[in-house]
C-alpha positions as a printed NumPy array, in Angstrom:
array([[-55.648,  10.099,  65.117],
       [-58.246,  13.095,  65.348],
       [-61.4  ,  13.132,  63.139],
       [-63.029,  16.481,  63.968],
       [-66.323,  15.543,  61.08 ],
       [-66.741,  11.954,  60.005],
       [-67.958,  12.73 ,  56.085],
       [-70.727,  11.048,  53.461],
       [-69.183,   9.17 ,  50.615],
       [-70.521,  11.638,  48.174],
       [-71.206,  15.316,  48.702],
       [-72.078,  16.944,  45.7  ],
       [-73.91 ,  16.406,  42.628],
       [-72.49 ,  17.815,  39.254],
       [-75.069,  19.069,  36.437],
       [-73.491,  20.013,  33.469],
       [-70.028,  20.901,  34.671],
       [-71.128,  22.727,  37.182],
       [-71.423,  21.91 ,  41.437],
       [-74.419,  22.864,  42.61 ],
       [-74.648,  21.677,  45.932],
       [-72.131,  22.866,  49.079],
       [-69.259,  20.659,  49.507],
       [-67.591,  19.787,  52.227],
       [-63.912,  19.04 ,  52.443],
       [-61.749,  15.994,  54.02 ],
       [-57.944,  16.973,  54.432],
       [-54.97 ,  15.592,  56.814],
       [-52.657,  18.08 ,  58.107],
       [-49.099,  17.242,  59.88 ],
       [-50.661,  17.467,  63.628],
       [-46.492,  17.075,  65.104],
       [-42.995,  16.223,  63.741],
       [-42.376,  12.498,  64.714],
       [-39.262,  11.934,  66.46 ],
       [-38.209,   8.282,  65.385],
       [-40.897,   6.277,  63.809],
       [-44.051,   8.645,  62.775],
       [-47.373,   7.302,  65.011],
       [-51.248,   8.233,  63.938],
       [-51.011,  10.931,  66.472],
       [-48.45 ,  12.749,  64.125],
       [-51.503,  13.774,  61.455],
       [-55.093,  14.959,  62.456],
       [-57.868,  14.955,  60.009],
       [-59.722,  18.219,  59.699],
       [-63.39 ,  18.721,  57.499],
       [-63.051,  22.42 ,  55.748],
       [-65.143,  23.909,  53.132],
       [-64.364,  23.51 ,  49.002],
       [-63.052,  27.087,  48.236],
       [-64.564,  28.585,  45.601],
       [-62.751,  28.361,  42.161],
       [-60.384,  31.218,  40.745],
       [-60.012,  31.87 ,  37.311],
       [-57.551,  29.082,  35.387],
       [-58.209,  27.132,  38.276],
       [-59.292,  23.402,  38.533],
       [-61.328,  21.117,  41.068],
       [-59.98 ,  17.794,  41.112],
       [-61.588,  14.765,  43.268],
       [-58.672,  12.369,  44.694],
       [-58.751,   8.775,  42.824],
       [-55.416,   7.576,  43.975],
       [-53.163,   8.934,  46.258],
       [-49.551,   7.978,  46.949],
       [-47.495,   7.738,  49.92 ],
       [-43.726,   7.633,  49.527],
       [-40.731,   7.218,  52.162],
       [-39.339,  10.737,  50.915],
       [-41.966,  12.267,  52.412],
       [-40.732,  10.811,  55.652],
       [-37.722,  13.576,  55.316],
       [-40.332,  16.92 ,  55.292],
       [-41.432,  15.271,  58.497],
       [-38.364,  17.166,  60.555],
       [-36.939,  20.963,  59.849],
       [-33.828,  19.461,  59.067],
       [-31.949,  20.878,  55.948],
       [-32.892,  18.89 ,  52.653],
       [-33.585,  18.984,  48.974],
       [-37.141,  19.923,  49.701],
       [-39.   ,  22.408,  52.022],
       [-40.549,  20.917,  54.82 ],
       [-43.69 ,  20.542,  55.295],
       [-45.47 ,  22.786,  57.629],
       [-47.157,  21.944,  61.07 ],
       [-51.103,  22.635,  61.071],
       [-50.713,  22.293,  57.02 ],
       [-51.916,  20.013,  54.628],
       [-49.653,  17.069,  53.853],
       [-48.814,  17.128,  50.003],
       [-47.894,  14.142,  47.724],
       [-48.815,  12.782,  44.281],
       [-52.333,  12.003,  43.207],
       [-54.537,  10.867,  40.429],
       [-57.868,  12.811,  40.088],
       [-60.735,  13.647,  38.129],
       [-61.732,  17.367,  37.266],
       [-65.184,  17.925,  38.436],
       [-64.933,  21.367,  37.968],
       [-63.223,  23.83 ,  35.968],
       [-62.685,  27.384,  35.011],
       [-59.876,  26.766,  32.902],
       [-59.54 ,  26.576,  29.054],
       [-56.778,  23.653,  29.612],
       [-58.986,  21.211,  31.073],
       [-62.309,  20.187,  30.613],
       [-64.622,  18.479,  33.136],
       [-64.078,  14.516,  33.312],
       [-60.308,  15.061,  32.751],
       [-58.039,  12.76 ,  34.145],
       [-54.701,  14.583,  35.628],
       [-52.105,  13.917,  38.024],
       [-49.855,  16.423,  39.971],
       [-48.333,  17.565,  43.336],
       [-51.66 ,  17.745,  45.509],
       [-52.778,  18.066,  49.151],
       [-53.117,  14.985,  51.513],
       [-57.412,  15.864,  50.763],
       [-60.407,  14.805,  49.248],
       [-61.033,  17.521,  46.798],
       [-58.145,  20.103,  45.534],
       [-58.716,  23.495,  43.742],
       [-55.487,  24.363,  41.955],
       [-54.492,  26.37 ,  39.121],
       [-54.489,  24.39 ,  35.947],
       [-51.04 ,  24.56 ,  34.837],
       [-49.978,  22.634,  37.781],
       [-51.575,  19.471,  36.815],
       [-51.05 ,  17.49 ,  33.52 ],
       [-53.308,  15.312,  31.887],
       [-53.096,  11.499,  31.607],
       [-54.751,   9.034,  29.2  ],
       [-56.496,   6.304,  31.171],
       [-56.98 ,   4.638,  27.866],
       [-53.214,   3.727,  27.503],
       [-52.811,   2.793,  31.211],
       [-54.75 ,   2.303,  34.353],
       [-54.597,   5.617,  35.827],
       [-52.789,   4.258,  38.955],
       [-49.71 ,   3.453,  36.674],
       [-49.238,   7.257,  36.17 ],
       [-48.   ,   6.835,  40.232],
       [-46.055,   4.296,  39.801],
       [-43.683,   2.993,  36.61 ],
       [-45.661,   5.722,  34.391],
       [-44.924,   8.888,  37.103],
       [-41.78 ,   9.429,  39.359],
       [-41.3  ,   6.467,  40.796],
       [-40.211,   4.96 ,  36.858],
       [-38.619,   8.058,  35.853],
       [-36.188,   7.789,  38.808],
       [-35.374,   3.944,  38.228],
       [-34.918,   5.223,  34.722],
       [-32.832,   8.091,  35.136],
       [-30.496,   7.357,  38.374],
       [-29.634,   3.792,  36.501],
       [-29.384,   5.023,  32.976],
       [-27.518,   8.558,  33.417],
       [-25.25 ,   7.309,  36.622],
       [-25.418,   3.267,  36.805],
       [-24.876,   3.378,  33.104],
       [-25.229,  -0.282,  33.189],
       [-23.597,  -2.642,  30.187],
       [-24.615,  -5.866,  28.644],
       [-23.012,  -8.994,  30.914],
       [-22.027,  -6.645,  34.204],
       [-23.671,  -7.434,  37.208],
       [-26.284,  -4.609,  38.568],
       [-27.119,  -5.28 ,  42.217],
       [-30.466,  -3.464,  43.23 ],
       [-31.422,  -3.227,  47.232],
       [-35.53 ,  -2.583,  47.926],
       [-35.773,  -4.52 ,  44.657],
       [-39.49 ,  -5.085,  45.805],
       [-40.499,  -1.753,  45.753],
       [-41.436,   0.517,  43.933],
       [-38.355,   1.997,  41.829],
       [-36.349,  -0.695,  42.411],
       [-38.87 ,  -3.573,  40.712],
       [-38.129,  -1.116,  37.44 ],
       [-34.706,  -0.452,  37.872],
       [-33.851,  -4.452,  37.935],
       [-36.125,  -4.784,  34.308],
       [-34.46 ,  -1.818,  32.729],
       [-30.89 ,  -3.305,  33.463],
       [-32.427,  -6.646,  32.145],
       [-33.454,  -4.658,  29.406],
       [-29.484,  -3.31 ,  28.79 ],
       [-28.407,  -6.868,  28.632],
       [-26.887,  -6.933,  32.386],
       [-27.179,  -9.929,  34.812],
       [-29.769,  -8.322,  38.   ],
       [-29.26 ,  -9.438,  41.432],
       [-32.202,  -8.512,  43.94 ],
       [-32.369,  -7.849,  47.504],
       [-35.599,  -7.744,  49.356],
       [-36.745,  -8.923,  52.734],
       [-39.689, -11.264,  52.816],
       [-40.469, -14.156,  50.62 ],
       [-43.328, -13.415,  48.57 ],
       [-41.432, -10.538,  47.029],
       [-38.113, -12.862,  46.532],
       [-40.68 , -15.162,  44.669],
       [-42.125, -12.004,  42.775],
       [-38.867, -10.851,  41.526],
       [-37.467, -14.417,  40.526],
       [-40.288, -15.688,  38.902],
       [-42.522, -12.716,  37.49 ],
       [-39.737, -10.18 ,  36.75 ],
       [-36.909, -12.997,  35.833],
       [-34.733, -11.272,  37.803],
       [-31.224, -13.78 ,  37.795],
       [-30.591, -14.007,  41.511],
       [-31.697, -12.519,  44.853],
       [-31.233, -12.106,  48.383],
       [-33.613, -12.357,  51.541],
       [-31.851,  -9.891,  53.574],
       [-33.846, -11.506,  56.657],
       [-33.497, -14.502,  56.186],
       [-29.54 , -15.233,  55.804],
       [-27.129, -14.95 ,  58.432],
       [-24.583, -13.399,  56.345],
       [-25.693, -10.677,  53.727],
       [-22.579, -10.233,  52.588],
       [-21.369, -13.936,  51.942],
       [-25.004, -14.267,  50.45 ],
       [-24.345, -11.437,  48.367],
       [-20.924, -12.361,  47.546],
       [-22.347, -15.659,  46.342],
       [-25.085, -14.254,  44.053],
       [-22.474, -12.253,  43.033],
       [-19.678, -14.65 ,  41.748],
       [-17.788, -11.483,  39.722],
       [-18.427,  -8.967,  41.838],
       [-20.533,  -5.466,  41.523],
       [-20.099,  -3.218,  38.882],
       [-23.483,  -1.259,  39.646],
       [-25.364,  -1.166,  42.987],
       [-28.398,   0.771,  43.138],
       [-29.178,   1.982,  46.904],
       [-32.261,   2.235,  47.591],
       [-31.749,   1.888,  51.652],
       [-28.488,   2.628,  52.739],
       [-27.109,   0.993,  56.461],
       [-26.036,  -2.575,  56.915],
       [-26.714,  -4.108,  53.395],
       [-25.156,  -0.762,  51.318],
       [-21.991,  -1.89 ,  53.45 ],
       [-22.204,  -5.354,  52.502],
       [-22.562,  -4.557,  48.528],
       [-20.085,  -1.868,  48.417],
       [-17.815,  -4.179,  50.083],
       [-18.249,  -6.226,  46.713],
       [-17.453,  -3.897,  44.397],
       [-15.527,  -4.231,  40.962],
       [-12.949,  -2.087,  39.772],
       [-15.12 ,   1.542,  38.074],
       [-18.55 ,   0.162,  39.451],
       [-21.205,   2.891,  39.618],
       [-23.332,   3.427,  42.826],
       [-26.679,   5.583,  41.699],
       [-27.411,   6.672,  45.265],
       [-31.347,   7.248,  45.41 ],
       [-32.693,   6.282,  48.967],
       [-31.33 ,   5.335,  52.44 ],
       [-34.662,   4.375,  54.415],
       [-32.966,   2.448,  56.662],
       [-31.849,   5.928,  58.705],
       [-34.917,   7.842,  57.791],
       [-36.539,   7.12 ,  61.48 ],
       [-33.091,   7.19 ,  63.241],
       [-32.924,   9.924,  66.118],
       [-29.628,  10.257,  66.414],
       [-26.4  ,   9.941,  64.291],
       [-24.704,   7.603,  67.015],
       [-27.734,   4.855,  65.532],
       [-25.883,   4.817,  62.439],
       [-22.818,   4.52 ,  61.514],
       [-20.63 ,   1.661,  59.34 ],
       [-17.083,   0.75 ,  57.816],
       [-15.59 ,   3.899,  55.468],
       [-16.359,   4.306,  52.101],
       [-13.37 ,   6.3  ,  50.701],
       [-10.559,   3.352,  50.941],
       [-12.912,   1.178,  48.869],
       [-13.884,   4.552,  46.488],
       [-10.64 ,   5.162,  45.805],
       [ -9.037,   1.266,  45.754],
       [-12.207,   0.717,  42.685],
       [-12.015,   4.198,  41.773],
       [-15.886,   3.855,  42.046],
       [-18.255,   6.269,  41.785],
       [-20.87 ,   6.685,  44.443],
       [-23.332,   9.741,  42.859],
       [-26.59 ,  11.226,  45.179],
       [-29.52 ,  11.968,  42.751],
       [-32.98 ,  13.738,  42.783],
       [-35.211,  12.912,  39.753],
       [-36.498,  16.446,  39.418],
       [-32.707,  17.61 ,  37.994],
       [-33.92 ,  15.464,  35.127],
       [-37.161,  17.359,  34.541],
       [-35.804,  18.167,  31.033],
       [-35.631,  14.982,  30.047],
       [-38.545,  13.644,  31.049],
       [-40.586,  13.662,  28.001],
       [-38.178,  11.483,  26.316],
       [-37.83 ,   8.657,  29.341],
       [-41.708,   8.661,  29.676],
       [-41.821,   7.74 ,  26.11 ],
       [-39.199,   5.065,  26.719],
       [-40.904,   3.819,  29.79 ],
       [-44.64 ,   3.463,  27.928],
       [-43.02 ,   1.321,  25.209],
       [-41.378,  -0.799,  27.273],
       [-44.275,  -1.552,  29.574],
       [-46.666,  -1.916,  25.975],
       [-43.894,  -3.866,  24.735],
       [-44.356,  -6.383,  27.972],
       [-40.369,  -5.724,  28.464],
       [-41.423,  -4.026,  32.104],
       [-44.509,  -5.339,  34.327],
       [-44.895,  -3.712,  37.904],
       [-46.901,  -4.002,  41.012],
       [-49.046,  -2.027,  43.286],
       [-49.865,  -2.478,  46.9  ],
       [-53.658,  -0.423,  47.151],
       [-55.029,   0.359,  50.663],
       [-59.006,   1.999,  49.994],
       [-60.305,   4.611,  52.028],
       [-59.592,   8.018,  52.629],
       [-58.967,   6.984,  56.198],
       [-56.39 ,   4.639,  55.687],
       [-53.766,   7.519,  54.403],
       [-51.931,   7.854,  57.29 ],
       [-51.449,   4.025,  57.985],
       [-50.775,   3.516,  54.478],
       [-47.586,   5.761,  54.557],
       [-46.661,   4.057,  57.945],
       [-46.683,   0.165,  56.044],
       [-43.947,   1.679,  53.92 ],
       [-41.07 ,   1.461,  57.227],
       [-42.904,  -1.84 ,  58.038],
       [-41.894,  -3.203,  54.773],
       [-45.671,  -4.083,  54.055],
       [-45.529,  -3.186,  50.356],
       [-44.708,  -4.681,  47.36 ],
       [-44.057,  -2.535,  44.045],
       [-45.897,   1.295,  44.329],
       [-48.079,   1.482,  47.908],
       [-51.503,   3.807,  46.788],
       [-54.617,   4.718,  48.775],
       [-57.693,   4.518,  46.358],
       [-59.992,   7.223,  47.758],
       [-62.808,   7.201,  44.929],
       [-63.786,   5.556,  42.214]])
């Protein structure tokens, strides 16, 4: 990686509201698209100035920052759901932050708010694209995590296309991580029986004995997946929630009851594949159509309508104790890019976050 400035821990001081001292500004930009696996030399930290606020706009200091395996997909021009991101640009994601200054009747200084952001220290953006969180309910790094997209998705994909019923077996692969830890409670929730896959044995333990999940599956550690599956699976699938696609989406469809449901939400196993030759498996449609399954692709923002009502849902179940989670926190401001390379390393358990402030 490239660090063009190395920058103080603090550079500004704030007297009523108002910054009155020059600022300087820490951002990472996407350097190169990564063929295969991304490397540090993909991203480049650049030191720019704090732009001076318009009107209804906000200045928010980065608390938390997330790093997701979507983001993986705007690495490459290749069609998708999103835009990619742009070379010499600032990489966006999620963040937590505090408003430190503000010319905006929405939000005051000292409000906590999370939204789309840049891949940066400080952000100046116009209010409405932020929304304010309550760090009084939560810790504000839940509003990343089970409180923010990464809940809403478990939520949605399961409840909308899983549809999951008390006594039916819901099979959940990346159950570690982030949305799949919440999707595996929620179906406990609904009464179903949860089967787990994950790959190391610290997160088996985590999901058996903290999140009383009813069986699971070290991927890594069996020789079979599917005859390990098969046996923490006694009567078959009737939901699997794919969360990585290749080897061990073959195994569980393989599995599958008569009208199961497949809520299709991630497939990181091919996200660092350079060509289509690297991946490739048995046919889905014989088994489709033999089950008359249904196998359903889903992005959580086609549920933005909706998401007042699952947020609520979500919040009660996690004050009710009916849904705990996890976070994997790397600190330092510096640590960004590595942070977002743990996550095809399989380094994380639950929601991986960079705390870059207090």
């Amino acid at each position: 990686m490239h660090s063009i400035e190395l920058l103080h821990n603090k550079y500004f001081t704030i007297e009523k509201g108002k910054v009155i001292q020059n600022m300087k500004n820490e951002q990472i930009i996407l350097k190169s698209y990564p063929q295969g696996m991304p490397t540090d030399e993909n991203f480049e930290f650049r030191t720019v100035s704090v732009p001076d606020l318009q009107d209804e706009q906000v200045l928010v200091r980065t608390i938390y920052l997330s790093v997701d395996p979507y983001m993986r997909g705007r690495m490459s021009t290749a069609k998708s759901y999103v835009p990619p991101y742009q070379l010499n640009e600032v990489l966006k994601g999620y963040i937590v932050g505090e408003v430190v200054e503000s010319k905006s009747d929405r939000l005051l200084v000292g409000d906590k708010v999370t939204g789309e952001l840049g891949w940066q220290r400080y952000n100046a953006i116009d209010a409405k694209y932020v929304r304010k969180v309550d760090s009084t309910f939560a810790p504000l790094s839940s509003y990343l995590s089970v409180l923010g997209l990464t809940g809403l998705t478990a939520y949605f994909g399961l409840l909308d296309i899983g549809q999951p019923k008390e006594g039916e077996t819901v099979v959940v692969s990346g159950a570690a991580g982030a949305v799949g830890m919440v999707v595996g409670q929620i179906a406990k929730i609904k009464g179903a029986r949860v089967v787990g896959i994950a790959g190391s044995s610290s997160k088996i333990k985590y999901l058996e004995e903290e999140l009383g999940f009813d069986a699971t599956v070290n991927y890594k550690e069996v020789d079979n997946v599917r005859r390990a599956l098969k046996e923490a699976c006694p009567s078959g699938i009737d939901v699997y929630f794919d969360n990585v696609g290749g080897p061990i989406s073959d195994a569980a469809i393989s599995l599958l009851n008569d009208y199961a449901r497949i809520p299709v939400c991630g497939a990181i196993s091919a996200y660092n594949i350079t060509s289509l030759k690297d991946d490739f498996g048995p046919r889905v449609q014989p088994t489709l159509i033999k089950t008359r399954a249904l196998m359903k692709g889903f992005i959580v923002s086609d549920y933005a309508s909706k998401f007042k009502q699952a947020a609520s849902d979500l919040g009660k179940w996690l004050a009710e104790g009916k849904i705990k989670y996890q976070e994997t926190v790397v600190e330092g401001f510096e640590n960004v890019p590595n942070a977002f390379l743990g996550l095809f390393k399989g380094q994380n358990i639950g929601k991986q976050l960079v705390k870059v402030s207090e």
